[in-house]
N, C-alpha and C positions, 0 to 999 in steps of 0.2 A: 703215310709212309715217312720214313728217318730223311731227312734230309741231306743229301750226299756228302754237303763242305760248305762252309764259313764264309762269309764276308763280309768285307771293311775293316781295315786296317784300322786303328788309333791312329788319330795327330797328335803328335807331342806335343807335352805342356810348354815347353819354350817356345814352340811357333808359334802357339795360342796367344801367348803372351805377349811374345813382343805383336802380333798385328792389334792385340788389345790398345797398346802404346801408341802402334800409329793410328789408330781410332780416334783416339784422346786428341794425340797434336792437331788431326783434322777435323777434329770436332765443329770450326767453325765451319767449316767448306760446308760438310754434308754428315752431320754427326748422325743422323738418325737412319742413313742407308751404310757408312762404315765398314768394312768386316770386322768382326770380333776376333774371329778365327781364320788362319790359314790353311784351306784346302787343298792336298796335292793332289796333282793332274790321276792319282792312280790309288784309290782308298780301299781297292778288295783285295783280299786274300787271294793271290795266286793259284790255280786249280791244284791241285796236288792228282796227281794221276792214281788209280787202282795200284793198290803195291803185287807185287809177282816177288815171291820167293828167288835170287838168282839161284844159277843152276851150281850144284856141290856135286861131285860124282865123290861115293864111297864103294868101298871095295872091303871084303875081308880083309886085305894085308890095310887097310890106311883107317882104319874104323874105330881101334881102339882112341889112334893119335889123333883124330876128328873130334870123338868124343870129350878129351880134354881138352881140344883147343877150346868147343864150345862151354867147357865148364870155366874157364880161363877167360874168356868173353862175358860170360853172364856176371862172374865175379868182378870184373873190372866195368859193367853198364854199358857193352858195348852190344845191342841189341841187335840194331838192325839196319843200320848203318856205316858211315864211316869209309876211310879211303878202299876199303877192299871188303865192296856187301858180304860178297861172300866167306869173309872170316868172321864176321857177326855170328851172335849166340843163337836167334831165330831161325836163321838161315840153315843151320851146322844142323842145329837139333832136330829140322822140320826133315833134312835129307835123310839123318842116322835114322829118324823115325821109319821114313818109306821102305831104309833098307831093313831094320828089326824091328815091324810093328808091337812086337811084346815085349822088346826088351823096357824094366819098369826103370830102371836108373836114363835112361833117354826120355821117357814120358815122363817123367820127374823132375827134369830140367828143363824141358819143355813148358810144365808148368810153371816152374818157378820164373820162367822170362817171359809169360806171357804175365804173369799180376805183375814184373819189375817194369813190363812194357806200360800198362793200365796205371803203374804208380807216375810215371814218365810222364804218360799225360796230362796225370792230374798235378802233378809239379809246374806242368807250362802253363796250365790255365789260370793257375795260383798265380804265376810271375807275369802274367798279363800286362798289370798295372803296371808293374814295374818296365819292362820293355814287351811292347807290341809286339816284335817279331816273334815272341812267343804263340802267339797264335796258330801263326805256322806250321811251328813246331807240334804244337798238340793237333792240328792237321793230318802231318806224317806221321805222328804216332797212331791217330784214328783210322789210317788206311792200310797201316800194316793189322792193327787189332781187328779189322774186317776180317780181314784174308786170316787171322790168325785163327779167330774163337767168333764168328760172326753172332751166335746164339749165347754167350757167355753173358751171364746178371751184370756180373764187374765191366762188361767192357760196353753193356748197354746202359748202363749207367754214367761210365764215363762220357759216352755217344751223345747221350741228354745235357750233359752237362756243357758239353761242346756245341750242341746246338742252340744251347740259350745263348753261350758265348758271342755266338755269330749272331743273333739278333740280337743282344744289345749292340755289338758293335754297327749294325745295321741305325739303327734308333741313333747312335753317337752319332754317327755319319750325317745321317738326315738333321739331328739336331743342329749340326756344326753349320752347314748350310744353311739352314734358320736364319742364326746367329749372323752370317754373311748379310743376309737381307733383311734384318733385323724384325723377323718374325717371330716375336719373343713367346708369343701366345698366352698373353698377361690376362686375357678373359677367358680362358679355357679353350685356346683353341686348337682342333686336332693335331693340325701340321704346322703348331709354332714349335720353336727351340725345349719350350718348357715340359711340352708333351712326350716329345721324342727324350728327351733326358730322365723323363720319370719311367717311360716304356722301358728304358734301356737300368734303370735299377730294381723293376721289378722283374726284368730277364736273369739278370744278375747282382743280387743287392750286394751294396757297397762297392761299384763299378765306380774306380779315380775317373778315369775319363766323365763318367756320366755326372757325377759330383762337380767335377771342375765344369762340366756345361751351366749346368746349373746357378755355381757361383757368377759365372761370366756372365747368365743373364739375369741374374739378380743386379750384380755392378751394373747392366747397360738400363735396367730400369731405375736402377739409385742416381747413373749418370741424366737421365729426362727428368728429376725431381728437382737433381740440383740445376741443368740448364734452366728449369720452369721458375726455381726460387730466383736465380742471376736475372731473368725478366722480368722480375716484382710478381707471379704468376704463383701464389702459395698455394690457391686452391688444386690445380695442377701438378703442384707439387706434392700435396698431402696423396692424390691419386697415386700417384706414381711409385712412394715410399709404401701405401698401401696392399699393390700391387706385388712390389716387392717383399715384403712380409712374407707371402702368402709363397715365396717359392723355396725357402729352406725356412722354415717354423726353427726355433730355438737357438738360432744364432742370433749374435749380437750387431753383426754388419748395419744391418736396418737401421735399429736403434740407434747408433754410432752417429747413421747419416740424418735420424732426426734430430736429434740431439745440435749438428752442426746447421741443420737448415735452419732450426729453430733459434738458434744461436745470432746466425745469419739473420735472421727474420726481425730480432731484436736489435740489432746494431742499427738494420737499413729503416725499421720502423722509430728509433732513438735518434739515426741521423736525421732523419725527414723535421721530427717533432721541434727538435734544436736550431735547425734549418730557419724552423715557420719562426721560430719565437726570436730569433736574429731580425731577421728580415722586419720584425715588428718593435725594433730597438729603437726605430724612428721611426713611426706609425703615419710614414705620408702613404698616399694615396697609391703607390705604383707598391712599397711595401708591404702595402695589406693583399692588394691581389697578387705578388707573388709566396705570400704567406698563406692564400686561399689555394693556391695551386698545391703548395705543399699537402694542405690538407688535403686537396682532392685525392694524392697520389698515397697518403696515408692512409683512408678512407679503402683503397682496393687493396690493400698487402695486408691491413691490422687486422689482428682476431678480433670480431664482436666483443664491444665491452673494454678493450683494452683503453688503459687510462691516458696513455701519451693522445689518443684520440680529443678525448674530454678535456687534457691540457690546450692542448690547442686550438680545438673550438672555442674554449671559453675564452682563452687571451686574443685567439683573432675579435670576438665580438666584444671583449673589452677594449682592443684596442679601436677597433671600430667606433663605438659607442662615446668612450673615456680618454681615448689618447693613451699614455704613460700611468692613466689614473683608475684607479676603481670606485665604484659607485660606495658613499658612505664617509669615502676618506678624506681626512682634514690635513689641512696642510697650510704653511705660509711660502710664500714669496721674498726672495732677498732682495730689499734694498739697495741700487748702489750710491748711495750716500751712506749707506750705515742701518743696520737694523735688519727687521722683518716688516713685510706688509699685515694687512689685515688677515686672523685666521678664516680662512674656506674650506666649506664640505663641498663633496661629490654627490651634484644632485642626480637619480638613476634617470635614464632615459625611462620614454613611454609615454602613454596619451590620458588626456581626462577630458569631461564635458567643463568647459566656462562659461561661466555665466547663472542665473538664477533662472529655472524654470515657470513657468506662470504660476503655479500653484504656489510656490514659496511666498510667505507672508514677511510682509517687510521689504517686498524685491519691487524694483522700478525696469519702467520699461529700458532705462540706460543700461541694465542689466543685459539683455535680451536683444537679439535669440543666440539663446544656448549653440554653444557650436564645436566638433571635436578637433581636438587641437594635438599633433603628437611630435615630440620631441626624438626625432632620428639619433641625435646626440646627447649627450649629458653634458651640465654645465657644473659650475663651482657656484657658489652663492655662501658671501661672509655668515658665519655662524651667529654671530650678533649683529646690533645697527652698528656704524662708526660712532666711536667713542670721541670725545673731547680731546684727551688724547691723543687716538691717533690724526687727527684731522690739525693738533696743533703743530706735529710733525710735517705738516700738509704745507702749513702757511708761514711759518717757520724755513722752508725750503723754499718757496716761492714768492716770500711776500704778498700772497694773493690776498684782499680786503674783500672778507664779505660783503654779500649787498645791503645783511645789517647793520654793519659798521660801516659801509660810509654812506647809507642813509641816515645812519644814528638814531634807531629806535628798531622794538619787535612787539606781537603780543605774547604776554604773559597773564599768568593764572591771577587773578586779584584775589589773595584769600580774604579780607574784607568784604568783598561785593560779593564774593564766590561767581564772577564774570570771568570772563577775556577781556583784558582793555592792550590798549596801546601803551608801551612804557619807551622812552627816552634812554639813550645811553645801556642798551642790551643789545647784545649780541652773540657769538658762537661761546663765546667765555660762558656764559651765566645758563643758570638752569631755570625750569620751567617758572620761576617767581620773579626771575631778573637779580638774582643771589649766584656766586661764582658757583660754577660746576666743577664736581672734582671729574680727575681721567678718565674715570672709570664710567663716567657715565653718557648714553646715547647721545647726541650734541645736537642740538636744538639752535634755532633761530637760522635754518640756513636755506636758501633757496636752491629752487631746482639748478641754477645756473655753476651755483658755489658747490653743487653734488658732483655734476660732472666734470668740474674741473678737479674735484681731487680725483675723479673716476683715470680723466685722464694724465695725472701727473701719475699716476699706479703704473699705468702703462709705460710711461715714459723710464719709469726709474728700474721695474723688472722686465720690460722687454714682453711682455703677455698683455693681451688685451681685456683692461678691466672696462667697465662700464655700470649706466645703473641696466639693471634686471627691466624684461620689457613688463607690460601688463599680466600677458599671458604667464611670463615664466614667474611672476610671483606669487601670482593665485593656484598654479602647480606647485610650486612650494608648501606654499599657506596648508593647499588641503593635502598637501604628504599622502594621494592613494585615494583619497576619502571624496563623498560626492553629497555631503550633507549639508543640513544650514550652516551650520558653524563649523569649524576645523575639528571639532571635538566629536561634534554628534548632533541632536538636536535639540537640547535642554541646558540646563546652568553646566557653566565649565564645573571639571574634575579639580579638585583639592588642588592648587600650587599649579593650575595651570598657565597661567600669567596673568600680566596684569591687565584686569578688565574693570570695570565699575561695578561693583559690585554694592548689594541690599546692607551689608553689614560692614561696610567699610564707614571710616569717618575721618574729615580733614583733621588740623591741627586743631581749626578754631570749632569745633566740633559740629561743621556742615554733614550732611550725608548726601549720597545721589537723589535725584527726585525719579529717574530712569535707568534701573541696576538692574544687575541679575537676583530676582530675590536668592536669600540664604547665600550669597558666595562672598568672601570677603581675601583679598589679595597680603594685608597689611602696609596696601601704599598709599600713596595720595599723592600725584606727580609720578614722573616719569622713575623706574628701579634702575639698581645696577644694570649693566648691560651683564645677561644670561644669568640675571638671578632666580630666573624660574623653569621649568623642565622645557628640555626640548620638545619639540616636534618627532616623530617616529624616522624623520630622515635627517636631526643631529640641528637644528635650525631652534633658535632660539625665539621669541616674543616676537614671530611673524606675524601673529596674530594680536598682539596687544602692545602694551609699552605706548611707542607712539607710531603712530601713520606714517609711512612712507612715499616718498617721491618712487617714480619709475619711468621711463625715458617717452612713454607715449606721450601723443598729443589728445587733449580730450575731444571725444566723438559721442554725441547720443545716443548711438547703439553700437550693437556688435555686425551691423547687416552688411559691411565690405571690410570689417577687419578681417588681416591677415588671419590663415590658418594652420602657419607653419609655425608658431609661437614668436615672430618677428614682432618690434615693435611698431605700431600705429604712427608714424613720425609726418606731418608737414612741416614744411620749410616755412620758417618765422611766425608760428603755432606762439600764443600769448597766455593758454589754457594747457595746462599739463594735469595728468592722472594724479592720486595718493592713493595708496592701498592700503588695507591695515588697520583694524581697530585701532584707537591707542588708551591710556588710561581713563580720558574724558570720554569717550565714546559712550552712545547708547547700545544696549543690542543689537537692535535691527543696523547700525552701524558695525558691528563688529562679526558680522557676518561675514560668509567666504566670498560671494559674491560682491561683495559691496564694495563702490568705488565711487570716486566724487571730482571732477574740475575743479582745479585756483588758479591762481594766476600763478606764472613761470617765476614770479620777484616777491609773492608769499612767502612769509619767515613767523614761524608762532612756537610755541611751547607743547605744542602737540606733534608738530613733523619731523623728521630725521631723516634717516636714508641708509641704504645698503648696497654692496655693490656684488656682481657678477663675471665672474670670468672666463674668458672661454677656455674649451679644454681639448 
């Protein structure tokens, strides 16, 4: 059966609107129960009563004059209505009818006001949008066209049309409520906002009211994307835009507010990044963990992959690791008297085995036992030995008198005897024959005592803590990664690897080794430039060869209670200190990685030198 009459009024777009606003300002209170929309106390269409023709009395004498008043009403759209029903065209026509059923100029006009009635209605359903109370109106016009033509095509047609009216406006209703209790129905569901809005366009497509629903709860899904993104809550966010897509396909609103969260997304994830790498501009201790924090909080908003991520990680563990510094990088120290210190690489943090395994040939039990040792931090370590040079800078600012000079004597190379003897009147000045050294060259004749005191005048003049290198941190050096016999591998060194004794080498006075590397030949004899031959794979020069070095341990038989944390071996008024480091004189089995030797702390020869280490 036809459904009698209509219900639910439209809310107007400006009530909508402004409760939209106060949504918004109360967003913080209770954003997510709000009204979107303002509902009045009264949203149906008024009953409209059965219409009754009022009563017209005609008479042969007032019939003709009736007749034209109702032609005069039809002409002017004055149907069936108005301050006096009964001067209306419907009314006039319907009485003249009763009284002249055949007259055809009455049944004519009859017609003509019942389609101008049917045009009437379908005019107010058109203007719906525009003002509600048209609904009404096409109401009244439906209940005169009952009574008018009940079986007419045209006026059951317009009936239909009327009745969809009413259920969308039913659906708007229901939807706008929704929208109150913010049942937006973003997963399909029967009685959200979203359902009822779409019911109400396919009642009546391209219904303003059901449109404007629509966009309202699109906005209140875009408005839970962006509160999610203000919580650092992107995945929440992505849902929510998602969501929203999905309820007017081919607008650009969505997009709009991806576009700003993502926007959003990258400022809060660019300020976090900038935050961490501040906060690590002084890499103490309370710096790094609150540049960890940053990271954690980067870690929950960044898309997978993003780089500000991998910025930050990597300078937190650099700075962790490095301080100010990166693993590789050479750098000097200022002076305040004037100058530069000695140049330093960045040794990388990490761990290695030390010491020589039983199998290795050549290895002593002072070697042993093997034990893994790992570096939490990275250090600095001079990329040459100290030079003559700089060491004369040393003592030149201090006065300080070796222990070879003011015992006055060291040993040197005897190229007559091809021995080690004792020589008179040598000291840091002279090179491995007891003949002056130029700057350039590693500085010999110095005791373990005379190392650390330039170690610590380094300190005193740049304010950083130099030192010599312990045990462990030079043999991590020496093998740069590697865990073989010799720093190289375990055969003769590679072309130009340093200076070792080599099978094909020859003094001045044309000695050769009696204990070389067969086939390899250096082109020296004595101690080279300092860094005349290739580094090490971590930027370290003739760690391996040249000459031996001092390192701040004390000597120990074995490795069975050294430290494991790369610290040095140190007792208090220790007589016997370590040397690491093949040097030019060495045999192979000497010039091993593992290979280490006791002398006395006041030894000074043409074989030792030294290198320092700073922390970082």
């Amino acid at each position: 059966m036809r459904r009698a009459c209509g219900i639910g009024a439209c809310v107007a777009l400006l009530a909508a609107m402004a409760a939209c606003g106060r949504r918004e300002k109360e967003a913080d209170k209770a954003a997510d129960r709000a009204p979107l929309v303002t509902i009045g106390a009264d949203q149906s269409v008024s009953p409209v009563p059965a219409w009754q023709a009022p009563r017209v009395e005609v008479t042969a004498a007032n019939a003709g004059a009736l007749r034209k008043r109702a032609e005069a009403a039809l002409k002017a759209g004055q149907l069936y209505g108005g301050t006096d029903p009964a001067a209306a065209a419907i009314p006039l026509f319907l009485a003249l009818k009763q009284h002249a059923p055949d007259d055809a100029r009455i049944a004519r006009g009859l017609r003509e006001a019942q389609l101008a009635l049917v045009d009437e209605g379908r005019e107010a359903l058109a203007a719906i949008d525009e003002d509600p109370e048209e609904l009404r109106h096409a109401h009244e016009v439906a209940a005169v066209a009952r009574f008018l033509a009940p079986g007419d095509a045209r006026v059951e047609a317009f009936l239909d049309r009327l009745d969809r009216a009413d259920e969308a406006a039913r659906a708007n209703r229901l939807g706008e409520l929704a929208l109150n209790e913010a049942r937006l129905g973003e997963k399909g569901e029967a009685n959200g906002a979203i359902a009822y809005f779409r019911e109400a366009l396919r009642e009546r497509p391209g219904d303003t009211r059901a449109q404007q629903g629509l966009a309202a709860a699109e906005s209140a899904l875009i408005r839970r994307a962006e509160k999610a993104a203000d919580a650092d809550d992107y995945d929440s966010a992505a849902y929510w835009l998602d969501a929203a897509a999905g309820v007017r396909p081919g607008f650009a609103t969505v997009d709009d507010a991806r576009e700003r969260i993502a926007m959003q997304r990258v400022m809060r994830v660019n300020g976090l990044r900038d935050a961490g790498i501040t906060e690590l501009a002084t890499p103490t201790a309370a710096g790094l963990r609150r540049a960890r924090e940053r990271l954690a909080q980067l870690l929950r908003i960044a898309a997978p992959g993003d780089p500000s991520v991998v910025e930050l990680r990597t300078r937190i563990e650099i700075a962790a690791h490095y301080g100010l510094f990166r693993p590789g990088q050479a750098f000097t120290d200022a002076l305040s008297n004037g100058g530069r210190g000695p140049q330093m690489v960045v040794v990388p943090h990490g761990a290695f085995r030390m010491g020589a395994p039983e199998s290795e040939v050549g290895a002593g039990a002072e070697e042993r036992p093997v034990r893994n040792i790992r570096f939490e931090r990275g250090f600095a370590i001079s990329r040459t030995e100290v030079t003559v040079g700089e060491f004369r800078r040393f003592v030149a600012a201090t006065r300080h008198r070796a222990r070879s000079t003011r015992r006055g004597y060291s040993t040197i190379y005897d190229a007559r005897s091809g021995n080690f003897v004792r020589a008179g009147n040598v000291d840091w000045h002279d090179d491995y024959g007891g003949r002056p050294a130029a700057d350039n060259m590693p500085v010999l004749h110095i005791s373990a005592g005379d190392a650390a005191k330039y170690a610590q005048w380094l300190s005193a003049q740049t304010g950083q803590r130099y030192r010599l290198p312990s045990e462990a941190e030079f043999e991590y050096v020496l093998r740069a990664g590697g865990q073989t016999r010799y720093p190289w591998g375990d055969g003769a060194p590679p072309i130009k690897a340093g200076n070792f004794t080599g099978g094909i080498d020859i003094s001045p006075s044309g000695r050769r080794w009696t204990n070389a590397f067969v086939g390899y030949g250096d082109r020296s004899w004595g101690p080279a430039l300092a860094g005349s031959y290739q580094p090490n794979r971590w930027g370290v020069h003739d760690i391996a060869g040249n000459v031996s070095e001092w390192v701040e341990d004390c000597w120990h038989g074995n490795f069975r209670r050294a430290p494991r944390d790369g610290r040095p071996w140190v007792n208090p008024g220790c007589r016997t200190q370590v040397i690491r480091g093949g040097s030019w004189a060495s045999s192979p089995a000497h010039t091993r990685s593992a290979w280490r030797q006791g002398t006395d702390v006041n030894n000074t020869s043409a074989r030792i030198g030294f290198r320092v280490v700073r922390d970082i």
